[in-house]
Structure formats: structure tokens, C-alpha cells
C-alpha positions in Angstrom: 4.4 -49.0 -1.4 5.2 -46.5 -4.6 7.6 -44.3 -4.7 6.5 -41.0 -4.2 6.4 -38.2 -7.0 7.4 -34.9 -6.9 3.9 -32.4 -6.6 2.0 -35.5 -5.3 0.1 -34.3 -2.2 1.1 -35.7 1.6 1.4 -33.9 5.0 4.6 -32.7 6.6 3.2 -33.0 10.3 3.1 -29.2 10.6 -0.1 -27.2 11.4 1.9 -23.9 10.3 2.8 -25.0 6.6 -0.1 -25.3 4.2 -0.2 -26.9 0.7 2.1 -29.7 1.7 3.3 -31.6 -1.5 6.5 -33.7 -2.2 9.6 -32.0 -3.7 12.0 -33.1 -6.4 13.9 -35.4 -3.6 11.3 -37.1 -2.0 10.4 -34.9 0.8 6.9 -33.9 2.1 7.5 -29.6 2.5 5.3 -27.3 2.7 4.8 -23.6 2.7 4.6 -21.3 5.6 1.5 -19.9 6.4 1.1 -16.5 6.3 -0.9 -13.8 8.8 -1.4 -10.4 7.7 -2.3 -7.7 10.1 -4.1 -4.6 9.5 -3.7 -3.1 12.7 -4.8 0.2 13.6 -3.6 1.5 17.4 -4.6 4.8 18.8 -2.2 5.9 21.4 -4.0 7.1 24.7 -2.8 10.4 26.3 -1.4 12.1 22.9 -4.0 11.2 20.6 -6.9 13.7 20.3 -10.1 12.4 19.0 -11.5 15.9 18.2 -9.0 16.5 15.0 -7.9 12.6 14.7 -3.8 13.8 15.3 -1.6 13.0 17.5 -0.9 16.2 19.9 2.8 17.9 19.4 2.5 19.7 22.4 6.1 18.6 23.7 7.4 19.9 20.5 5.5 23.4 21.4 6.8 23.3 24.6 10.4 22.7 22.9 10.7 19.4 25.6 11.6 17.0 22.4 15.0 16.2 23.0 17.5 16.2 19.7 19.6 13.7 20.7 19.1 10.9 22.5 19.9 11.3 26.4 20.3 8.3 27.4 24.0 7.9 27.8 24.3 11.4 29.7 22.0 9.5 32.5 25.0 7.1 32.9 23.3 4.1 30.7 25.2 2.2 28.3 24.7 2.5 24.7 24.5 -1.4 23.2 23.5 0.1 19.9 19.8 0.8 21.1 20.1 4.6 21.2 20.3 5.7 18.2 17.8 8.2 18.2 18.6 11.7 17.1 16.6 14.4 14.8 19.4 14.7 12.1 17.6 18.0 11.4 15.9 20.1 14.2 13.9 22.4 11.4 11.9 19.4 12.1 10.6 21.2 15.1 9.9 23.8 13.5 6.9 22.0 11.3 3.4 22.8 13.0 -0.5 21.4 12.0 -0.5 18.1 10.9 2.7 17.0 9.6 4.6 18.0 13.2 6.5 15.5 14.8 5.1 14.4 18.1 6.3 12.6 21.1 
């Protein structure tokens, strides 16, 4: 058996890696196969088909907390709520660029 060269094809044993080729030291590698997504989710309750936007009705009805009230219910925070409106003239924005729930 030859020794192998580097850019020679082989097969590393993986079904995730395409173009499988020997490296500078002798070893089969190859690269990671990719998937790209394109994903498109419509978000039942809040979506409204009629004008294609998302309704901001709990920012209308001023029920959008601006800070996160998690921790006032007696819940730990492990880092995970970190969710505040650094600027509530936010809620102030109506038609299409309003925040929604």
C-alpha cells in the first residue's frame, strides 16, 4: 500500500461530512455538511391574515409588561430573564412597525 497524499480522495466514515480528502498529515477529514433553512412560521392567535401583521392589541390594551415579571412571581432569575423594553416610547409606535406580544 502507498502512502497517501494530501488532496487525494478517501472517506472519513461520516455521513455528515462531504468532500472527504486527505490532509497535510495523513488524515481522511472532511467538511461538515451544511442545511440551510428558509423557514417561514405564522404564529396562530396574533397573526391576522386580512393585513398579513401580527396584531398589537396587548400593546393597545397597555398589558405589555416593561420589565420582565418573572422574579416578582417568586422565580429565580438564572440569567434567562432578561427581557425589558429599555425604552417604553416603544409602545407608543402604532400600524405596522408596533411591537406585539
Amino acid at each position: 500500500m502507498g502512502a497517501a497524499i494530501a488532496g487525494t480522495a478517501c472517506d472519513d466514515g461520516y455521513s455528515y461530512t462531504i468532500q472527504d480528502e486527505m490532509n497535510e498529515v495523513c488524515q481522511c477529514t472532511g467538511i461538515p455538511a451544511q442545511v440551510h433553512v428558509a423557514a417561514k412560521v405564522f404564529l396562530e392567535g396574533s397573526y391576522d391574515p386580512t393585513t398579513g401583521l401580527m396584531s398589537d392589541a396587548l400593546r393597545a390594551q397597555a398589558l405589555l409588561p416593561i420589565a420582565q415579571p418573572y422574579t416578582g412571581l417568586g422565580l429565580a432569575n438564572l440569567g434567562f430573564f432578561n427581557l425589558t423594553i429599555e425604552d417604553p416610547a416603544v409602545l407608543a409606535v402604532t400600524g405596522p412597525n408596533a411591537i406585539v406580544d
